[in-house]
N, C-alpha and C positions, 0 to 999 in steps of 0.2 A: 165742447172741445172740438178742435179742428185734427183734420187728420195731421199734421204736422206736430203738433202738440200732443198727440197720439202716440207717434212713432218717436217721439224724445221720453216719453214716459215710459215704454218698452223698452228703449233701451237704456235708460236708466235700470230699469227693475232688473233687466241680464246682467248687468255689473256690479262683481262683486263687491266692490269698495265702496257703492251709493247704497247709503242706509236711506231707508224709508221715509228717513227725517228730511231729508234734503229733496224728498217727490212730494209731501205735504209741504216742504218751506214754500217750493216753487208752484207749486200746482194745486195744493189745499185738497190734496187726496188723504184720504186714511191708508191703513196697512190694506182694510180689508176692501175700500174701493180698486186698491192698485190691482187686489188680487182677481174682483171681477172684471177689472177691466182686462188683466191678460186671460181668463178663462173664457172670454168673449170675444176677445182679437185673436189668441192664438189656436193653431193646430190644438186636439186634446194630446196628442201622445208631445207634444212641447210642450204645453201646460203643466204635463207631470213633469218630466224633465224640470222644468224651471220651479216646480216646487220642491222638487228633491233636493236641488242646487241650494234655495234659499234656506230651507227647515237647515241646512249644514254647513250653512256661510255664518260666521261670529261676526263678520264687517256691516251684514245686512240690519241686523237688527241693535239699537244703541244697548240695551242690555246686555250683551254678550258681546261689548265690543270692549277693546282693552283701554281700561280708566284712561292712559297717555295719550286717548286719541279725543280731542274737544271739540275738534271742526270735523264737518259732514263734505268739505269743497278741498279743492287743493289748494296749498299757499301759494300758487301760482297765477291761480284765478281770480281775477279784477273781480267778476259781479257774477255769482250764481242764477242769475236770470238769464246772462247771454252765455254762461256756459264758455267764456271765448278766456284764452291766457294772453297775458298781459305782453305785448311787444319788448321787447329789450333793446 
């Protein structure tokens, strides 16, 4: 992985509304590689922080997300690879 690809997997992980599903779609990560990857890139006192965050986010993980919600991207985004919304 390149550092660019690095720094979008990060900050996917800090946003509450990207489930984990949507860092393996893209990226063919697990839960538990995303976790060593921020435990290796980040500060330790972030790392907790953004564990604490995730253990109490429902949007993070698809089990605990609410049944109505069936996509992992916004309906606004053309193609979950470029991450880019759609011109109007």
């Amino acid at each position: 992985m390149n550092e660019i690809q690095i720094d979008r997997i990060i900050e996917m992980a800090w946003e509450d509304r990207t489930p984990f599903d949507a860092i393996k779609f893209q990226f063919h990560l697990s839960e538990a590689d995303v976790k060593a990857l921020m435990k290796k890139e980040l500060k330790f006192s972030s790392y907790k922080l953004w564990r604490i965050r995730v253990e109490n986010c429902k949007t993070k993980h698809a089990a605990k997300r609410a049944e109505t919600i069936e996509r992992f991207k916004c309906n606004r985004q053309r193609a979950i690879s470029n991450n880019k919304i759609s011109k109007r």
